[in-house]
C-alpha atoms as a printed R data frame, in Angstrom:
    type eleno elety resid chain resno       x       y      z
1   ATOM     1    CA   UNK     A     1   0.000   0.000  0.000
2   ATOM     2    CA   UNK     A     2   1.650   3.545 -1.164
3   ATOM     3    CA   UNK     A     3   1.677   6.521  1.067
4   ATOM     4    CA   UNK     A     4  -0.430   8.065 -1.240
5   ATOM     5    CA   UNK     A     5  -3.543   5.403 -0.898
6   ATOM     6    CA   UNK     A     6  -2.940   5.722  3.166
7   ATOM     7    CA   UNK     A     7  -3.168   9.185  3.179
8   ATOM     8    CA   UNK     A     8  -6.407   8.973  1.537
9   ATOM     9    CA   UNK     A     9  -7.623   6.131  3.768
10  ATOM    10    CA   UNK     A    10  -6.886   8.408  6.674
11  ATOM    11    CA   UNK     A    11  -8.916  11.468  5.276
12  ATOM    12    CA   UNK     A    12 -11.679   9.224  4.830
13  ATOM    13    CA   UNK     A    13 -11.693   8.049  8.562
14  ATOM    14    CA   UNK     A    14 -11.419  11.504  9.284
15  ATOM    15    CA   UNK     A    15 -13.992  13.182  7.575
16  ATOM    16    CA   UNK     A    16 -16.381  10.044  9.208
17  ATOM    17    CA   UNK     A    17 -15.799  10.737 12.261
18  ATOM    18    CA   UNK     A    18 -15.991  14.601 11.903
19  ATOM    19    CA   UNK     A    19 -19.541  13.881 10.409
20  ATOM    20    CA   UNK     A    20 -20.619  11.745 13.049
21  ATOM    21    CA   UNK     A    21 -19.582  14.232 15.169
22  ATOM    22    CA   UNK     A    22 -21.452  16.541 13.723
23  ATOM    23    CA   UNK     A    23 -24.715  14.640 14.330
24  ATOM    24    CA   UNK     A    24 -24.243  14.094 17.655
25  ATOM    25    CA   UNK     A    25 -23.322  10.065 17.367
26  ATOM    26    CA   UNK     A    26 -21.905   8.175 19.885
27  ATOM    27    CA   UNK     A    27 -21.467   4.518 20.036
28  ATOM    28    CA   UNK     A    28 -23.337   4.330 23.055
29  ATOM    29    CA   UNK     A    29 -26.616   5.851 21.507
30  ATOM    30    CA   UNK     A    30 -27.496   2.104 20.914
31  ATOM    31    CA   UNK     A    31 -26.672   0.998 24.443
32  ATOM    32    CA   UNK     A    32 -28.870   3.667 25.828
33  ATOM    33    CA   UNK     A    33 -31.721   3.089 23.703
34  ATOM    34    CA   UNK     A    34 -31.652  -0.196 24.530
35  ATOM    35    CA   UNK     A    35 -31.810  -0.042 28.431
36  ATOM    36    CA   UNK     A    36 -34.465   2.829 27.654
37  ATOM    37    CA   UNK     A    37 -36.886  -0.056 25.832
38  ATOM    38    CA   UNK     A    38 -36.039  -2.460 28.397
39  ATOM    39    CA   UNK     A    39 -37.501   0.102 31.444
40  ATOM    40    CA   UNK     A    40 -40.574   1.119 29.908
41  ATOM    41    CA   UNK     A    41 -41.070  -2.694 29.599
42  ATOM    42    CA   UNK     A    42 -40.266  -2.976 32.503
43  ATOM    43    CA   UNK     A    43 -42.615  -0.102 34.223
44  ATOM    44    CA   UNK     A    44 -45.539  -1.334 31.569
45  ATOM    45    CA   UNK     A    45 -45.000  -4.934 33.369
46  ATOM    46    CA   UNK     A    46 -45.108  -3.244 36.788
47  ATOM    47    CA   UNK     A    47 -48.308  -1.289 35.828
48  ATOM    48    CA   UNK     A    48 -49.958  -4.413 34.740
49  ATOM    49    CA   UNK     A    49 -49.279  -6.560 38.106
50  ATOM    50    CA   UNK     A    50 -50.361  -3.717 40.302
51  ATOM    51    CA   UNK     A    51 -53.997  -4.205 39.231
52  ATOM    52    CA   UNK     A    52 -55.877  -4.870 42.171
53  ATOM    53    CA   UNK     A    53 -56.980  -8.786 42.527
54  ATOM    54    CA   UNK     A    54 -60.117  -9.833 44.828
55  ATOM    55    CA   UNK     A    55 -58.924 -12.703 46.988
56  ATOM    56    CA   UNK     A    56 -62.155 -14.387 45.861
57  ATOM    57    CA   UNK     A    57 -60.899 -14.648 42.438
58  ATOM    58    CA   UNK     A    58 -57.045 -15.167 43.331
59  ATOM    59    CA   UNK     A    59 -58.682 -18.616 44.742
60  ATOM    60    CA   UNK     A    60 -60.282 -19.733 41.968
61  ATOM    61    CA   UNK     A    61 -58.641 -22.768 39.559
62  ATOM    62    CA   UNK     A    62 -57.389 -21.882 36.191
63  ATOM    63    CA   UNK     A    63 -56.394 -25.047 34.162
64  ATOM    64    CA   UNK     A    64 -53.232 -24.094 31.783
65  ATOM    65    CA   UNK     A    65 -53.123 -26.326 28.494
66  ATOM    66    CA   UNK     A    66 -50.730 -25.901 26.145
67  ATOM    67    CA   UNK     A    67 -50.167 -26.926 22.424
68  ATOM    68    CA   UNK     A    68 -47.734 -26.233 19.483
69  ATOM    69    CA   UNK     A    69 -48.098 -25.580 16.445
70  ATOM    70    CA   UNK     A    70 -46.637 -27.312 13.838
71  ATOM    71    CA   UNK     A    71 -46.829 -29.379 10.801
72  ATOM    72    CA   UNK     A    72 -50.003 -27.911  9.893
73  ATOM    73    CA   UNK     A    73 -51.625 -28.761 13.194
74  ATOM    74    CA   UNK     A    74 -51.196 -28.330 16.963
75  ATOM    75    CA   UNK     A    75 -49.349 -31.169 18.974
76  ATOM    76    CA   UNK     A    76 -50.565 -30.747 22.610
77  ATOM    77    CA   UNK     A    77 -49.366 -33.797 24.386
78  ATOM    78    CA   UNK     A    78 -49.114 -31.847 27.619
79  ATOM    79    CA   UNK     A    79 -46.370 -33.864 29.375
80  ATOM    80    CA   UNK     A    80 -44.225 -32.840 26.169
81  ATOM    81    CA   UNK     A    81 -44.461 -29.353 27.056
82  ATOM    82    CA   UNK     A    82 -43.669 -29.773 30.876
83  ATOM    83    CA   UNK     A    83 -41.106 -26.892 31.128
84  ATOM    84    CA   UNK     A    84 -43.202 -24.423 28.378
85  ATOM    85    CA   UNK     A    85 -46.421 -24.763 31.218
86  ATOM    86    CA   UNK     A    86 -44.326 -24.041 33.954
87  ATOM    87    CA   UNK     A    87 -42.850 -20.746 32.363
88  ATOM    88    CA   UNK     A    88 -46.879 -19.675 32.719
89  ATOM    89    CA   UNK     A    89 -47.763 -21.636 35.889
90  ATOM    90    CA   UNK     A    90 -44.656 -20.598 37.782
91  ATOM    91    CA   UNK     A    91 -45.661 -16.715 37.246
92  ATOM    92    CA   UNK     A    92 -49.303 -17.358 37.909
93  ATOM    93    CA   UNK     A    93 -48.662 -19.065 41.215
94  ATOM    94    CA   UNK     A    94 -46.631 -16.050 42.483
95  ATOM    95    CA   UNK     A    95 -48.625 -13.390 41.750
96  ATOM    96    CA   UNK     A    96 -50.974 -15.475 44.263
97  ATOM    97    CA   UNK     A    97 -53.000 -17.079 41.154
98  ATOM    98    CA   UNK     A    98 -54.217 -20.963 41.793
99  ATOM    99    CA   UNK     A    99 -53.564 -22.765 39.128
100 ATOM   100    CA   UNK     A   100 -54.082 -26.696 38.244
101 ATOM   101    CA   UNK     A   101 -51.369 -28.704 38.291
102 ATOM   102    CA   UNK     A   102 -49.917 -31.360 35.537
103 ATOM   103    CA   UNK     A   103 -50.100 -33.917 37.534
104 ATOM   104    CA   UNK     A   104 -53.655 -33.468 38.230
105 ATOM   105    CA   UNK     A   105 -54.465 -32.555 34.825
106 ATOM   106    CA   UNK     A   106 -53.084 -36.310 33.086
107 ATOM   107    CA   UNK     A   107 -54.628 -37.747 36.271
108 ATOM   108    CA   UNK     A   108 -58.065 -36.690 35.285
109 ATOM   109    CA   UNK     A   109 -58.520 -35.422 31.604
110 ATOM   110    CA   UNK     A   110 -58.175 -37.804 28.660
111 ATOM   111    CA   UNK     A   111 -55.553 -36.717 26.110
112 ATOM   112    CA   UNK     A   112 -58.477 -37.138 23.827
113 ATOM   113    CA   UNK     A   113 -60.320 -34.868 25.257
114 ATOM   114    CA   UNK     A   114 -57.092 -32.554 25.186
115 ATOM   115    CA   UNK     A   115 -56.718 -32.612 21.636
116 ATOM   116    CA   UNK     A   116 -60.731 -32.299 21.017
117 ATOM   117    CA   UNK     A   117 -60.156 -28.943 23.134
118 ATOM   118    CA   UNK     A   118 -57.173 -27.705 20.760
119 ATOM   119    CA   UNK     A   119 -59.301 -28.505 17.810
120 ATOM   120    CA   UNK     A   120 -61.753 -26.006 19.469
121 ATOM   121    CA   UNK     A   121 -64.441 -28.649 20.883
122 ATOM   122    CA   UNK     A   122 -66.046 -25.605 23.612
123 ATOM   123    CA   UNK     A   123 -68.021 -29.475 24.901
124 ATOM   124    CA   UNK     A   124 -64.399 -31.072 25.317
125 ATOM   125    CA   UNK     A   125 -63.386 -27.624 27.263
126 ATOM   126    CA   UNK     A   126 -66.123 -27.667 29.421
127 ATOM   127    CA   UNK     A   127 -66.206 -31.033 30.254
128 ATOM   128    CA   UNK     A   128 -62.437 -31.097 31.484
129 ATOM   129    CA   UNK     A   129 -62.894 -27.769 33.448
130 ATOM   130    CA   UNK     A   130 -65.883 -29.693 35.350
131 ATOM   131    CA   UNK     A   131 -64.017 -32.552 35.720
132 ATOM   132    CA   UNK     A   132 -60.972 -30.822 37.791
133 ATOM   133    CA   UNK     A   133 -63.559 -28.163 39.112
134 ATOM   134    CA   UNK     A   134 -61.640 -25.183 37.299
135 ATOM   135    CA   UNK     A   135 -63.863 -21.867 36.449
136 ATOM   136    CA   UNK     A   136 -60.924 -20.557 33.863
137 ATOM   137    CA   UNK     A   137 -59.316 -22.347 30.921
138 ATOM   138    CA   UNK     A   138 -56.045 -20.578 30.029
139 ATOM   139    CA   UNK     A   139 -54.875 -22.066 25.809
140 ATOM   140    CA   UNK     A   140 -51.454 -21.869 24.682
141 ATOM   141    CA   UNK     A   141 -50.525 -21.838 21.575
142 ATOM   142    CA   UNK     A   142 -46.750 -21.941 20.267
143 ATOM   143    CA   UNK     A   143 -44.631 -22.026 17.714
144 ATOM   144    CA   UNK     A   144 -41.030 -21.873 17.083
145 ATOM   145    CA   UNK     A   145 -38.739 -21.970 14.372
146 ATOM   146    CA   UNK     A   146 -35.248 -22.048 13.303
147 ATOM   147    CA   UNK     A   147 -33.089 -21.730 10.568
148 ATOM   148    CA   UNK     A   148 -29.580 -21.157  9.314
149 ATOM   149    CA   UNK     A   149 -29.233 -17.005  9.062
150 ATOM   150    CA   UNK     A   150 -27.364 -16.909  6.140
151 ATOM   151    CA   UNK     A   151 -26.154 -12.999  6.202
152 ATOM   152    CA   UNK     A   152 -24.468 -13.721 10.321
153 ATOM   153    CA   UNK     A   153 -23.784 -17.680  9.117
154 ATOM   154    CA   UNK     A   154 -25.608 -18.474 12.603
155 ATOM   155    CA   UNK     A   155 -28.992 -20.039 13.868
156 ATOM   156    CA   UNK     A   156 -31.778 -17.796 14.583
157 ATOM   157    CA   UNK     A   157 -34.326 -18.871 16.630
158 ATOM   158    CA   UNK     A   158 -38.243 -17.582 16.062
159 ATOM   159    CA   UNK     A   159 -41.233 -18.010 18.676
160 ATOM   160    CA   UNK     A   160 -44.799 -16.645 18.676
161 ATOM   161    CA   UNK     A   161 -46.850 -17.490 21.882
162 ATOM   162    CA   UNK     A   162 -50.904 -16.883 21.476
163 ATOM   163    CA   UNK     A   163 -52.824 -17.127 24.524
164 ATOM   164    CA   UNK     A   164 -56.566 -17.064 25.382
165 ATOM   165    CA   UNK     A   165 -58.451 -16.986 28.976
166 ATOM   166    CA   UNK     A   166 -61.739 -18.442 29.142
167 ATOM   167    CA   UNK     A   167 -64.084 -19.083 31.690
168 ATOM   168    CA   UNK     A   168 -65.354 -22.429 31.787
169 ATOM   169    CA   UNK     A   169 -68.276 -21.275 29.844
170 ATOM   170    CA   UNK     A   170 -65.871 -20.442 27.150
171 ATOM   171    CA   UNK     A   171 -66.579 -16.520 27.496
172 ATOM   172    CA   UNK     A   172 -63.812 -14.779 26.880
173 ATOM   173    CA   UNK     A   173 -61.724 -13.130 29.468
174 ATOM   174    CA   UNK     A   174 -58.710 -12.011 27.907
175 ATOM   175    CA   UNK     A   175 -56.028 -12.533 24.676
176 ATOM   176    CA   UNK     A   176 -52.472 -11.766 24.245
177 ATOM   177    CA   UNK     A   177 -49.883 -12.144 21.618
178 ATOM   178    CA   UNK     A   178 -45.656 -11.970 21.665
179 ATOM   179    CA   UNK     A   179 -42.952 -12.650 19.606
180 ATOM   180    CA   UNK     A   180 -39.504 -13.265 20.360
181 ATOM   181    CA   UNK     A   181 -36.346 -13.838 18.297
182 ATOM   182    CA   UNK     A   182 -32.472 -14.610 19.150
183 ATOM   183    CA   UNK     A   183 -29.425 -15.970 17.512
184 ATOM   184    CA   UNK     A   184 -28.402 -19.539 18.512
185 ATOM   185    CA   UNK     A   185 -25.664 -21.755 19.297
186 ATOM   186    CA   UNK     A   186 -26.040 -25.233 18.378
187 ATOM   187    CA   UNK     A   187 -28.760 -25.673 21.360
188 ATOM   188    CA   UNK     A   188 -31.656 -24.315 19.360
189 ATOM   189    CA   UNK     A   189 -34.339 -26.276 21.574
190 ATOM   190    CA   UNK     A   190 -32.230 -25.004 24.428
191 ATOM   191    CA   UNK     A   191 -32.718 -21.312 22.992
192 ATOM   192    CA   UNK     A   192 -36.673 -21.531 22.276
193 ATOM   193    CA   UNK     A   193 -37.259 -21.982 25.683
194 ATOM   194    CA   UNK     A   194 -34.822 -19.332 26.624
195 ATOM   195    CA   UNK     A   195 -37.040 -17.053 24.524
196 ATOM   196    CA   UNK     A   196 -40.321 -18.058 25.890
197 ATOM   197    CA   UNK     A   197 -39.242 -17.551 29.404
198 ATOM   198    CA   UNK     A   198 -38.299 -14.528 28.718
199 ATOM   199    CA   UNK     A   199 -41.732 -13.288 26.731
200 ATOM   200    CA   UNK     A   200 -43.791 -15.563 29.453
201 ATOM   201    CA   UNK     A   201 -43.163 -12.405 31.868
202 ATOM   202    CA   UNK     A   202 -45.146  -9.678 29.759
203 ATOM   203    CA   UNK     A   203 -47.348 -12.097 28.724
204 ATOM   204    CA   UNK     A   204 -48.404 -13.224 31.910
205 ATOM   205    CA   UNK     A   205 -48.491 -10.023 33.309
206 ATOM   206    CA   UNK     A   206 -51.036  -8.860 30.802
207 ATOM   207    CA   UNK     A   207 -53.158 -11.887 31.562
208 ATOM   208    CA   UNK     A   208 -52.924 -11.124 34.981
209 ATOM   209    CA   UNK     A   209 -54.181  -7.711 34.826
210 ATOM   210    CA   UNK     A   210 -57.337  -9.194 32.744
211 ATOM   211    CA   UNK     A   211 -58.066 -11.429 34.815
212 ATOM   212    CA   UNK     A   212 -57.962  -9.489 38.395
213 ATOM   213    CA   UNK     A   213 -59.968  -6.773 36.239
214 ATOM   214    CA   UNK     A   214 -62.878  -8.804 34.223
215 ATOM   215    CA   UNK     A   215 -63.136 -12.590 35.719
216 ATOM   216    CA   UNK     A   216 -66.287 -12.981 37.963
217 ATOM   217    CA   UNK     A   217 -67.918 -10.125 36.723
218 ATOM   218    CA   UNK     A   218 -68.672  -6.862 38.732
C-alpha cells in the first residue's frame, strides 16, 4: 500500500468521524436506547401486576393447556411441554393465582379430550374444566422456528406465543400475543425456551391484569 492510498484512507476516517460528530453520534446511543426499551417494559409490566386482585378470584382454579403448532396442526401432548407450562404456571402461582397442576391434569382429563379442546371442541373444554372443578381455561398456543441465518452464518431462533383466557363457559376473558427472536448456538431447543421464558413475563403479566380486572364479573 503507497503513502499516497494511506493518506487517503486516513482522510476518509477523518472526515467520518468529523460527520458523526457533527450529528451528535456516539457509540453508546445504541446501548442507551436499549436499556431505555427495556424500562418502559419494565414499568408497563409493573403497571400491569399492580392491578388490584379480589382474593375471591385469586382462589379460583385456572387449568393451563398448552399446544404447538406445527406441521399444519397443533401437537398438545401436555407432558411434552412440561417446562413451556411451567414458564406460565410458575408466574401465575406467584402473583398469588391458583392454578391446576400437571399432575392433576393427566390424572383426570383424557388426552383425547385434550386434543378435542385444541381442535376447538367448547363441549371437550367444558367437560375437562368440570371434571378438575376449574372456572378458567387458560390455551397456549406456540410455535417456534429455526433456521440457518445466512447474512451472520448463525442459527436464529423464532417463537410466537398466542394465549386465550376463558371461563369455563368459554366466554372470553382475555387474549395476548408476543414474539420473540435470538441468535443460537447449536442448542436451538435449548434457545426456544430461553425465549419463551423470557416473553412468558409480559405475557403473563397482561393476563394477569385481565383477569384481576374482568373474571367474575362486577
Amino acid at each position: 500500500m503507497t503513502l499516497r492510498t494511506l493518506a487517503i484512507l486516513f482522510l476518509v476516517a477523518a472526515s467520518a468521524c468529523l460527520s458523526a460528530q457533527a450529528q451528535g453520534f456516539k457509540f453508546s446511543d445504541e446501548d442507551k436506547s436499549d436499556k431505555e426499551a427495556e424500562a418502559k417494559r419494565q414499568g408497563d409490566v409493573q403497571a400491569l401486576l399492580a392491578t388490584p386482585c379480589r382474593n375471591k378470584i385469586k382462589n379460583q382454579k385456572i387449568m393451563v393447556l398448552i399446544g404447538e403448532q406445527r406441521e399444519g396442526g397443533i401437537y398438545a401432548n401436555q407432558s411434552s411441554y412440561n417446562t413451556h407450562i411451567n414458564a406460565i404456571n410458575g408466574r401465575l402461582q406467584a402473583l398469588g393465582l391458583r392454578t391446576v397442576t400437571q399432575a392433576q391434569i393427566r390424572a383426570q382429563v383424557a388426552q383425547a379430550e385434550i386434543d378435542a379442546y385444541f381442535k376447538n371442541d367448547p363441549d371437550a373444554a367444558i367437560s375437562a374444566s368440570r371434571r378438575l372443578a376449574a372456572q378458567y381455561i387458560l390455551r397456549g398456543v406456540i410455535a417456534s422456528s429455526a433456521f440457518r441465518n445466512a447474512m451472520v452464518n448463525v442459527n436464529q431462533v423464532n417463537i410466537s406465543m398466542n394465549f386465550t383466557l376463558t371461563g369455563a363457559n368459554g366466554k372470553m376473558i382475555s387474549q395476548t400475543a408476543a414474539d420473540n427472536a435470538s441468535y443460537a448456538g447449536q442448542d436451538v431447543g435449548g434457545m426456544a425456551l430461553t425465549l419463551i421464558n423470557e416473553t412468558a413475563e409480559e405475557v403473563v403479566a397482561k393476563l394477569y391484569s385481565d383477569y384481576c380486572r374482568l373474571a367474575g364479573g362486577k
